[in-house]
N, C-alpha and C positions, 0 to 999 in steps of 0.2 A: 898438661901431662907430658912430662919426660918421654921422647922416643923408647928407652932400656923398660920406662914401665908401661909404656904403651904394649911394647913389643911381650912383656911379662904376659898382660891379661888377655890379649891373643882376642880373638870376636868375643859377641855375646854379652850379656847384660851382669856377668860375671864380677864381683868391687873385688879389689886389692887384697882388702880381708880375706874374704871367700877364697880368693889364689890362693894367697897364704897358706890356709888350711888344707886346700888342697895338694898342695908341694907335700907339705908336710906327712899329709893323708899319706900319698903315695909315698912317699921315703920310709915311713914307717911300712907299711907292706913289704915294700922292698928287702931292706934292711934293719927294722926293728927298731928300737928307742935307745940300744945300748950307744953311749958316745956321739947322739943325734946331736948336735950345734947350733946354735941360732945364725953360726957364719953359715955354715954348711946349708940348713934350708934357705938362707938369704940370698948364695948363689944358687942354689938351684931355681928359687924363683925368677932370679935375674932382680936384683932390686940391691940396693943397700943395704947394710946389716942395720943399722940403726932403723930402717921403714918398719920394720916389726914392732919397736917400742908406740912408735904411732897408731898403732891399731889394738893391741894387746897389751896389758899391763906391766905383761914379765912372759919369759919362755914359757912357766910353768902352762896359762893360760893358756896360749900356740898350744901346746901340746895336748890337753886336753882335748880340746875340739877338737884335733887332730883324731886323736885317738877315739872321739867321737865317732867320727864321721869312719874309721876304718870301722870301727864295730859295727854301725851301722850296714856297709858296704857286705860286712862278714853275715848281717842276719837276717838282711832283704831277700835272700834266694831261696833262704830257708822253709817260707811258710808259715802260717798259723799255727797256734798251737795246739791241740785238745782240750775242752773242758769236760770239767767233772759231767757222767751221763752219757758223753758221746761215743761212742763204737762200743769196744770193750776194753776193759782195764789193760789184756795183755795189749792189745795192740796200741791203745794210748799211750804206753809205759815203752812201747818201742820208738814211739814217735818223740816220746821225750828224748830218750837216750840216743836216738840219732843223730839228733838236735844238739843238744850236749856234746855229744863229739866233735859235729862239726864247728859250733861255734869257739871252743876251747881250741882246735885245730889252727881257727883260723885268727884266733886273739890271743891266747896265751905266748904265744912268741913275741909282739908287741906286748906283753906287760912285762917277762920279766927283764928288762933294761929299765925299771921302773919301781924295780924291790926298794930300791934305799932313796925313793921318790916319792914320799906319801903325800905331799903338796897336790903332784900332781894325779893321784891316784885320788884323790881327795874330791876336787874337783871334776874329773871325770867321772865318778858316782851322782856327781849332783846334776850335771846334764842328763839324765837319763829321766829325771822329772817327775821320780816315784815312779813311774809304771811297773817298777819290780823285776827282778833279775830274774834270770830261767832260774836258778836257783832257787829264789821265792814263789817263782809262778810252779815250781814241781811241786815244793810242800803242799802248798795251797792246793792244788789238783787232786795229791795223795788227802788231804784233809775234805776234800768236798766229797770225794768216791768214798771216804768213809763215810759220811753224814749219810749220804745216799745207802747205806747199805753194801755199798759191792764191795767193799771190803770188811775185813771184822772190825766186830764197834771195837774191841782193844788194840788196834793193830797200832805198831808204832810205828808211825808214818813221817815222824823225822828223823827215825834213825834210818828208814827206808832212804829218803832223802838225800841224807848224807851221803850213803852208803855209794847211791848212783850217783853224785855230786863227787865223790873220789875216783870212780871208775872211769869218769870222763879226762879226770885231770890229769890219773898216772900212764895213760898210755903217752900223752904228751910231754909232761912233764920229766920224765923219765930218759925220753928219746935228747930234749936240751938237756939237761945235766950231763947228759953224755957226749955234747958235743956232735949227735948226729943231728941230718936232716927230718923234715918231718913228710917224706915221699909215702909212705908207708900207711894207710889208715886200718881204721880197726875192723876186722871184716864182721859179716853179719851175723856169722853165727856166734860171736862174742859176746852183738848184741842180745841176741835169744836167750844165751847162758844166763847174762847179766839178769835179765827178766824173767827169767823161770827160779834165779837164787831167789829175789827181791819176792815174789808172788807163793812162793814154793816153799822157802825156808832150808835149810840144811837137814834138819833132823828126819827119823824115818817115819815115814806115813803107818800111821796104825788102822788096821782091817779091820772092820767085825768079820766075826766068825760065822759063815752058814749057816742057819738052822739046820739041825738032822735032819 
């Protein structure tokens, strides 16, 4: 082994790949996918630009895992999720859109340098292994608490779904388009609003009437 790639993998039982990923990991945190380079992570790993074609097929692949292992990094602190039956609906319904926020928080910024990259967006849906996105795993929540009863049997719990699957998105999504940072998150009582729309509905509650 080369001194430059000795000096790369640093201790530990860590392979060249795994660096790889890891450079890259953190570059994307850092600064995002927009303009990322296969020169670029090459020197930050310290290796040659061509070492990467030895281990990875194409950039596309690098980035993927890459992008893996930040998501990962973004959903490890997060916690389990709720299943259908546990607590109660409001506060499971809080627990998702927490969730949701943070994770959008901390990955949306690494997807969009990846809009006109569906190779690689491609690919990174398929490391995930089926286990199902927070997006799939909310329906499906919303879809068991109906089964169960604790919601109404007609409730439309994918447009519910959606609904909180937008609210996550626009407070982030909003803040890039504009060009600002994302210092700012969405404070809790947003969340409450959000979950008292979704459980509550818009329209006005009808009373019965006393008996005389």
């Amino acid at each position: 082994m080369s001194p430059r790639r000795a000096a790369a993998l640093g201790a530990g039982d860590r392979t060249l790949r795994d660096h790889l990923i890891a450079t890259a990991e953190r570059m994307i945190a850092e600064r995002g996918t927009a303009g990322l380079t296969v020169r670029a992570i090459a020197r930050e790993a310290g290796v040659a630009d061509g070492v990467l074609y030895n281990h990875f097929a194409d950039k596309e692949e690098l980035l993927a895992h890459a992008l893996w292992a930040h998501a990962e990094s973004v959903m490890r602190p997060l916690g389990p999720l709720p299943e259908p039956g546990d607590g109660t609906v409001e506060e499971n319904l809080r627990a998702y859109v927490a969730y949701g926020l943070a994770l959008h928080h901390g990955l949306l910024p690494a997807l969009t340098g990846l809009v006109g990259r569906p190779a690689v967006l491609a690919r990174f849906a398929a490391l995930s292994g089926g286990g199902g996105t927070w997006n799939e795993r909310l329906a499906s929540y919303l879809r068991g608490e109906r089964d169960l009863g604790r919601l109404a049997p007609d409730a439309r719990v994918e447009a519910a779904a959606s609904m909180i699957v937008g609210a996550c998105h626009e407070p982030v999504l909003s803040l890039l388009f504009q060009g600002q940072g994302l210092a700012h998150r969405v404070p809790p009582e947003a969340v409450d609003d959000l979950v008292a729309a979704v459980l509550n509905g818009l329209a006005p509650h009808l009373t019965t009437p006393s008996p005389p």
